[in-house]
MARBALO-706816 format. One record per atom (N, C-alpha, C, O): x, y, z; residue in one letter. Coordinates in pm, whole numbers, padded with zeros to 5 digits, always signed. Last residue first. Example, Ala and Ser with C-alpha at 12.3 -4.5 7.8 and 13.67 -1.06 7.14 Angstrom:
BEGIN
+01285-00225+00708S;+01367-00106+00714S;+01290+00003+00787S;+01341+00114+00804S;+01319-00569+00780A;+01230-00450+00780A;+01320-00330+00780A;+01424-00332+00846A;
This chain:
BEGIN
-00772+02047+01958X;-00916+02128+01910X;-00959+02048+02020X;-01076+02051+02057X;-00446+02158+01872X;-00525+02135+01945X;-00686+02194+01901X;-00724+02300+01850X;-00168+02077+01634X;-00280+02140+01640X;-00382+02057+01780X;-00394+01935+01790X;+00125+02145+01571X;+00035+02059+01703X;-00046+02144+01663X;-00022+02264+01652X;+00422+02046+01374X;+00279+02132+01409X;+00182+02054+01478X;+00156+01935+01460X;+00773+01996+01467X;+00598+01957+01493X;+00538+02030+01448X;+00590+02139+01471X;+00954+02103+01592X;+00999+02159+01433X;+00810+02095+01371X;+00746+02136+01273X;+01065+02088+01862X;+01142+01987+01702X;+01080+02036+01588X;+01138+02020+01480X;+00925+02283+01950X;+01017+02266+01934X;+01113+02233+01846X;+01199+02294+01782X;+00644+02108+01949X;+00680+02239+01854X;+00778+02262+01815X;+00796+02275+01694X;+00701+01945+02127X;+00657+01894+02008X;+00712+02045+01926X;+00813+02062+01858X;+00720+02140+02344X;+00861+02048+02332X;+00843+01974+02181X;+00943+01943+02117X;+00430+02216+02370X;+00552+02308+02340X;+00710+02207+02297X;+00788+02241+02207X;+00285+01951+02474X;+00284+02003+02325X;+00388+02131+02278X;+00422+02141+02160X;+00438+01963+02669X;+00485+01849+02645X;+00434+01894+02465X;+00504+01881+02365X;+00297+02199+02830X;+00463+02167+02786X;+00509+02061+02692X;+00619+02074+02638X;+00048+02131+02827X;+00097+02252+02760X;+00238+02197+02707X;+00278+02165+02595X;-00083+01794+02803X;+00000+01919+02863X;+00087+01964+02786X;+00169+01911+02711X;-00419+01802+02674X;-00288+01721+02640X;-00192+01868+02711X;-00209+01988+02689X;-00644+01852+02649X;-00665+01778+02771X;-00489+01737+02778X;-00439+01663+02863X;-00752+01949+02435X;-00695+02063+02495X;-00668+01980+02657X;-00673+02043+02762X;-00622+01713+02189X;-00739+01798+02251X;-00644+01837+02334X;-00525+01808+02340X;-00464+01685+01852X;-00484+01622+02015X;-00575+01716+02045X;-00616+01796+01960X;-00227+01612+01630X;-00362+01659+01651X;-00366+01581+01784X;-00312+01477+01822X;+00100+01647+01469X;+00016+01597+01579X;-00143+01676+01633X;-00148+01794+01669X;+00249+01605+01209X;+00159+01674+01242X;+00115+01589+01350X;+00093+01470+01331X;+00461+01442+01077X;+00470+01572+01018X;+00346+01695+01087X;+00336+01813+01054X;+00717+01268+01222X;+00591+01297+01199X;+00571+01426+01133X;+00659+01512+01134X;+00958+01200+01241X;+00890+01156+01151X;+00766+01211+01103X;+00719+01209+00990X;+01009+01240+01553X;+01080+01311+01422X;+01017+01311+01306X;+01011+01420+01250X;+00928+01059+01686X;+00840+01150+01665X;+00874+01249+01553X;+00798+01317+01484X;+01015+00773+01526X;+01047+00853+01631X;+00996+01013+01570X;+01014+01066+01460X;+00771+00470+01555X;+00855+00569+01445X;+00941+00657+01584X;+00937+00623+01702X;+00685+00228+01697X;+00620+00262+01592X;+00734+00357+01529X;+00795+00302+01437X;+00734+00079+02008X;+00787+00198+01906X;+00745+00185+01776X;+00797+00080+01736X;+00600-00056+02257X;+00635-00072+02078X;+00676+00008+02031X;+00589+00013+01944X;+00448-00025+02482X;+00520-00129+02462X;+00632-00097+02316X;+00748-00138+02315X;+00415+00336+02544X;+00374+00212+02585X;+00491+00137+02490X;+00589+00192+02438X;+00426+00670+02689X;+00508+00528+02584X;+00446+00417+02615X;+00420+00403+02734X;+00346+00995+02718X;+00357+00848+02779X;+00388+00762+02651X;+00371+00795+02534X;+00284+01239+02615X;+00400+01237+02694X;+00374+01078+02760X;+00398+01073+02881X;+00014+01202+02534X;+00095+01274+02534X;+00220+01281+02596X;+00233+01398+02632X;-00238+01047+02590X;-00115+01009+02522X;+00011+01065+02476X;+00095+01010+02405X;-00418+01219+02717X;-00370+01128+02774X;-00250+01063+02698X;-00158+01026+02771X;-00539+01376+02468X;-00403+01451+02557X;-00387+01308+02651X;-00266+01296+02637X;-00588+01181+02163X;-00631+01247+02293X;-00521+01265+02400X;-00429+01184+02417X;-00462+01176+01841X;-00410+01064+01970X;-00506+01185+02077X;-00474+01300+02047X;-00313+01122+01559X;-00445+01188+01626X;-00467+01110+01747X;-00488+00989+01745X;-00042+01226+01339X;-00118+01116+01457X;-00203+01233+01528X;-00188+01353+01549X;+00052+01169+00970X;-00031+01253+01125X;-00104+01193+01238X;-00206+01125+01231X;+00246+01201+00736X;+00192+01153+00847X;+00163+01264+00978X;+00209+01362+01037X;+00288+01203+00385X;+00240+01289+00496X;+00174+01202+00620X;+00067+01142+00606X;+00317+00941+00208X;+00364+01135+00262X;+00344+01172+00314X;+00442+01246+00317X;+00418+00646+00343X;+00316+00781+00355X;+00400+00863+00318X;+00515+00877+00357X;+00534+00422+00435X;+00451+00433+00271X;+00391+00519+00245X;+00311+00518+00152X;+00572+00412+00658X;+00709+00401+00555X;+00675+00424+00430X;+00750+00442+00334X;+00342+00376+00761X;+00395+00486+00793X;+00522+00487+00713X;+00577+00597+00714X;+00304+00098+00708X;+00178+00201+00660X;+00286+00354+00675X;+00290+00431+00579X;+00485-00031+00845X;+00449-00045+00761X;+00370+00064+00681X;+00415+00096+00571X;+00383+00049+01109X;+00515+00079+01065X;+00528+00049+00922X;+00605+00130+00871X;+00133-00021+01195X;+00152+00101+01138X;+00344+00133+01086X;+00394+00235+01038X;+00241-00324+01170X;+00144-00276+01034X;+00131-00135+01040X;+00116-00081+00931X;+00374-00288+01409X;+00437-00333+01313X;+00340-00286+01135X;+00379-00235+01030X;+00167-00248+01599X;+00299-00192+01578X;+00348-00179+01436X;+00358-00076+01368X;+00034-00440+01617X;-00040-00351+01547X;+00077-00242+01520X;+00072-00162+01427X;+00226-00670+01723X;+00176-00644+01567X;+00087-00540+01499X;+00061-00535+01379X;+00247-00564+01937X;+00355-00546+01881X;+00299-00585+01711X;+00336-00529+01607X;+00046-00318+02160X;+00060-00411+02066X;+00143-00449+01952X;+00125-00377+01854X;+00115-00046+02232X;+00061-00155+02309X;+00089-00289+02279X;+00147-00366+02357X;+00292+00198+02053X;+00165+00143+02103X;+00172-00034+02193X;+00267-00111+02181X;+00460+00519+02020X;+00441+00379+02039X;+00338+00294+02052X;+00249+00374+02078X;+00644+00732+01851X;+00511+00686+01882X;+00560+00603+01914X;+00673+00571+01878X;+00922+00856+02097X;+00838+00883+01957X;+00731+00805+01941X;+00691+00788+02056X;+01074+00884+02321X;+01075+00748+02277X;+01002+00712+02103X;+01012+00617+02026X;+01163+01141+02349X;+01253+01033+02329X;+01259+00916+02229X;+01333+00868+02143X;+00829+01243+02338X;+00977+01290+02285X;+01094+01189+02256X;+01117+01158+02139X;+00561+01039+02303X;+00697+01087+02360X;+00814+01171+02322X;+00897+01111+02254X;+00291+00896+02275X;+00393+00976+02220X;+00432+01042+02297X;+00360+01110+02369X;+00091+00616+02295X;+00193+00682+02346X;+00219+00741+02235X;+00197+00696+02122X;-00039+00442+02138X;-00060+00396+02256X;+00037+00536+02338X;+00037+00530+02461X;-00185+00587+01825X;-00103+00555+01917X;-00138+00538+02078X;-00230+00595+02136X;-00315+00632+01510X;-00331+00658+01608X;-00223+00591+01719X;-00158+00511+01651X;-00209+00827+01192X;-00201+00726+01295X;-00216+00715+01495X;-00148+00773+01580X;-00327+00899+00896X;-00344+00918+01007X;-00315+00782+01116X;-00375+00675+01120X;-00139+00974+00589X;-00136+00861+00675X;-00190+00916+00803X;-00109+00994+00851X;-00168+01086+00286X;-00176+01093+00403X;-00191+00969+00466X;-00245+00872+00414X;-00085+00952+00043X;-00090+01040+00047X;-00112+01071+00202X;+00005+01085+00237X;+00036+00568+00057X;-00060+00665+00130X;-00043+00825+00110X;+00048+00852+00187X;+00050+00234-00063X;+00124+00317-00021X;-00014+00481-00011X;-00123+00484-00067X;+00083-00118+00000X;+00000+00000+00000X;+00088+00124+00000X;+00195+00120+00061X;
């Protein structure tokens, strides 16, 4: 497959650790999917913001856009920015 946009959801995003999720084969098929995109974007609710779970999926570097709600901490979406991110909150 390959993807003009790629939305990916996640068990975690982190600075360090970059997406991750829970599950090592759902892991693996967004890793897949995400090697085949132009444009990637994870849509994840502020609980996933600054936490990691099991899998590494990519390193946040990768990404080209993070969407989240206003439930996700300030700082942790400022440190996204940082690297160079667009965070959009709604």
């Amino acid at each position: 497959f390959s993807f003009d946009t790629y939305f990916i959801s996640a068990g975690g995003i982190e600075l360090s650790m970059g997406v991750t999720e829970y599950n090592p084969e759902d892991a693996a098929v967004k890793r897949a999917a995400f090697a085949n995109a132009r444009r990637r974007i994870a849509v994840v609710d502020g609980s996933k913001i600054g936490a990691t779970a099991f899998a590494r999926v990519c390193p946040v570097e990768s990404l080209d856009m993070i969407i989240t709600d206003s439930s996700a901490p300030e700082d942790k979406i400022q440190e996204f920015r940082e690297t160079g991110i667009e965070v959009l909150v709604v």
